[in-house]
C-alpha positions as CSV (number, residue, x, y, z in Angstrom):
1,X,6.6,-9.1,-18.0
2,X,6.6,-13.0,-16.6
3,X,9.9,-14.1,-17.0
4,X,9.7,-17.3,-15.2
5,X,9.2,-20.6,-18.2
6,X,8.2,-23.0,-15.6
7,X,4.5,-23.4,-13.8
8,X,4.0,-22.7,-10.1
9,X,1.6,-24.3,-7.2
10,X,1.7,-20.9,-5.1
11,X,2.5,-17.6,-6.6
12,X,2.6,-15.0,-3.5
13,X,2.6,-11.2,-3.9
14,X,2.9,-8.3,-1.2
15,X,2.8,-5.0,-1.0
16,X,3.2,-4.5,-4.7
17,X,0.7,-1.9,-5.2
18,X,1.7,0.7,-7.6
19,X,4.7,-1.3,-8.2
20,X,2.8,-2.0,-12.2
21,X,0.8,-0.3,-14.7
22,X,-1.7,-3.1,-15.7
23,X,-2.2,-5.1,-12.5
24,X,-5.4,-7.4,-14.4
25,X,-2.3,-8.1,-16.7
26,X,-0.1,-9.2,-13.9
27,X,-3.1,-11.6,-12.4
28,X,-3.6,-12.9,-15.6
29,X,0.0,-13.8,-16.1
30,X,0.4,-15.5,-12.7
31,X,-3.1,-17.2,-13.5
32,X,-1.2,-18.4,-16.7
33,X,1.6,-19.8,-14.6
34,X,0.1,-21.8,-12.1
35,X,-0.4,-25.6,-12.4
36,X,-3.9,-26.6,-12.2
37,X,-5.1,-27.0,-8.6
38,X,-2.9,-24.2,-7.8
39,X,-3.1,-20.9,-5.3
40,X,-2.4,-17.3,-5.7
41,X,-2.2,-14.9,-2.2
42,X,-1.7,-11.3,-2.8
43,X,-1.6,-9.1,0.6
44,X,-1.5,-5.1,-0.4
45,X,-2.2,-1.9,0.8
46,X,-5.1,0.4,-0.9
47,X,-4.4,4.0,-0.7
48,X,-4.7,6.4,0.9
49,X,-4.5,5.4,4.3
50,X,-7.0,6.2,6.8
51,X,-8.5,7.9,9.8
52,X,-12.0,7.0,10.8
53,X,-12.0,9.5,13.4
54,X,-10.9,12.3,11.0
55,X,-7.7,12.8,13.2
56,X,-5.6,12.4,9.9
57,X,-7.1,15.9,8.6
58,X,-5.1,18.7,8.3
59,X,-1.9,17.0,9.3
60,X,1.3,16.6,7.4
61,X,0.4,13.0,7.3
62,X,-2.7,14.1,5.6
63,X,-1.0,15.3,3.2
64,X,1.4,13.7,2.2
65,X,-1.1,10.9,1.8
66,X,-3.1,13.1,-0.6
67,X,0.1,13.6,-2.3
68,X,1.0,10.7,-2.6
69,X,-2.3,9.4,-4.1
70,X,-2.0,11.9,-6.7
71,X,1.6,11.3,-8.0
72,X,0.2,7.5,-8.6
73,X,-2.7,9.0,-10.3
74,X,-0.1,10.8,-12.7
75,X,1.7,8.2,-13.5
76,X,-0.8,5.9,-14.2
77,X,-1.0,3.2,-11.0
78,X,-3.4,4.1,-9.1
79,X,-2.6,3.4,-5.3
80,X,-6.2,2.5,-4.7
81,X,-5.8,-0.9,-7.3
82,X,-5.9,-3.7,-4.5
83,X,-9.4,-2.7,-4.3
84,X,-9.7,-4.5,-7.7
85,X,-7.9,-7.2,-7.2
86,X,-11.1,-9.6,-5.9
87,X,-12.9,-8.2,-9.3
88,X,-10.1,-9.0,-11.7
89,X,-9.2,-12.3,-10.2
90,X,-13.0,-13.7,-10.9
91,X,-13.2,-12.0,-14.4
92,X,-9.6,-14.1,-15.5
93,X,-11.4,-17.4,-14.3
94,X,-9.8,-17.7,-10.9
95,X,-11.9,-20.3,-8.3
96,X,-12.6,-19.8,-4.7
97,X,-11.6,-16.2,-4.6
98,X,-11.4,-14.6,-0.7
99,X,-11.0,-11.4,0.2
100,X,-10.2,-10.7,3.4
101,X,-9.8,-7.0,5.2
102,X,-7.7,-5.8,8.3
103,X,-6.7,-2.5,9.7
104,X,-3.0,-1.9,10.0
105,X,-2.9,0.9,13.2
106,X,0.5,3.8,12.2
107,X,1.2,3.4,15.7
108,X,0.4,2.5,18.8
109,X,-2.6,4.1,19.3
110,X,-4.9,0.9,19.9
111,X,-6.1,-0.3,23.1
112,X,-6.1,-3.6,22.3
113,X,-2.4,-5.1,22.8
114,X,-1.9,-7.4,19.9
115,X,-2.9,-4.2,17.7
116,X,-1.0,-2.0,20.0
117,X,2.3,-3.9,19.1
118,X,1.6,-4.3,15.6
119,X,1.3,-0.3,15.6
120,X,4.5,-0.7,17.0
121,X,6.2,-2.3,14.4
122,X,4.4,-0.5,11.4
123,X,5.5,2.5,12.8
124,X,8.7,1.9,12.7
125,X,8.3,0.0,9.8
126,X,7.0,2.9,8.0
127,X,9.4,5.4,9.2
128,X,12.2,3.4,8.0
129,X,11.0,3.2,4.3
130,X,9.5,6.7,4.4
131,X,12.2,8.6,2.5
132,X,12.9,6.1,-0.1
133,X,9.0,5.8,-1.3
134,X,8.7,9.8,-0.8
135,X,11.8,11.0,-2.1
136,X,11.9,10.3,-6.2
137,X,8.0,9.8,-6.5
138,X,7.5,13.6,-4.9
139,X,10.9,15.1,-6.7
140,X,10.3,13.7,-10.2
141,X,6.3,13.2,-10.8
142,X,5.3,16.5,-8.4
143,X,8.3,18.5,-9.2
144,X,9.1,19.5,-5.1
145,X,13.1,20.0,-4.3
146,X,14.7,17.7,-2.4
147,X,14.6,20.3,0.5
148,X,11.0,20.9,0.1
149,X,10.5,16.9,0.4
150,X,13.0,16.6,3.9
151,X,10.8,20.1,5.1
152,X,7.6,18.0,4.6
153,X,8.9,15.2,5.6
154,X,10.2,16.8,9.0
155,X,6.3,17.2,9.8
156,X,5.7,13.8,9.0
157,X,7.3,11.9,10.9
158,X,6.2,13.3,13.6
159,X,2.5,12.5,12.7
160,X,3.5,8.8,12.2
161,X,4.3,9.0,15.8
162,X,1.9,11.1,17.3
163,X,-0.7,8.4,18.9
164,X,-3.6,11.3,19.0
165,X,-3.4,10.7,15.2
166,X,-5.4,7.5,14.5
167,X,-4.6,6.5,11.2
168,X,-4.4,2.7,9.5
169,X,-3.3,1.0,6.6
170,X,-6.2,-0.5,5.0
171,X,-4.7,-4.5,4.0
């Protein structure tokens, strides 16, 4: 629900990807509450998160992605929405509509530097958040224990930092 009474010239939006239920509702609200002449930038993170090299496979990175795209499936948000977002923004009327795509590295497994150091940082990035967007979605929508989520999770962490494991966030 928009809560805010007063118009906007930039509404801004990041990784909120499964974070609603109806995300052409939530474009059309924040295209209700711009002024005219106004921009919208949403930056977010389609699911599941990738290997083109097929390194991912098998791993317990693997599959906790594959679990993790199924609990969102459950409950209704479907992690691979930010693919939409282009789609939904010209449908509501929006102007000027670019999409751009990068490739977020787990780790530092790029040659290149700059990519190198971002892997860097969105390692630990993600290993920092890990628990908290594991823990209740796995316990509550795919019924594992708590235990059985730290076990799992044990595994990987270790793939997050294993550089023979090429994976990227799709943004």
């Amino acid at each position: 629900m928009w809560t805010w009474p007063q118009k906007f010239d930039l509404i801004h939006g990041r990784m909120l990807n499964c974070c609603y239920a109806n995300g052409k509702h939530l474009f059309q609200q924040a295209y209700d509450a711009l002024e005219p002449g106004g921009w919208i930038e949403f930056q977010d993170v389609p699911m599941p998160i990738r290997a083109d090299d097929g390194t991912m496979d098998g791993t317990n990175w693997g599959r906790w992605n594959e679990m993790f795209v199924d609990a969102m499936i459950r409950i209704g948000r479907p992690s691979d929405n930010p693919q939409r977002y282009e789609q939904w923004m010209r449908e509501i009327g929006y102007v000027n509509v670019t999409r751009r795509d990068f490739k977020w590295p787990q780790n530092p497994w790029p040659k290149h530097p700059a990519m190198k150091e971002l892997g860097r940082w969105h390692m630990v990035n993600t290993l920092d958040g890990l628990h908290g967007f594991t823990a209740r979605t796995f316990t509550t929508v795919l019924g594992l224990t708590p235990e059985e989520v730290e076990v799992l999770l044990v595994g990987v962490r270790k793939d997050i930092m294993d550089r023979r494991i090429h994976a990227y966030w799709p943004v």
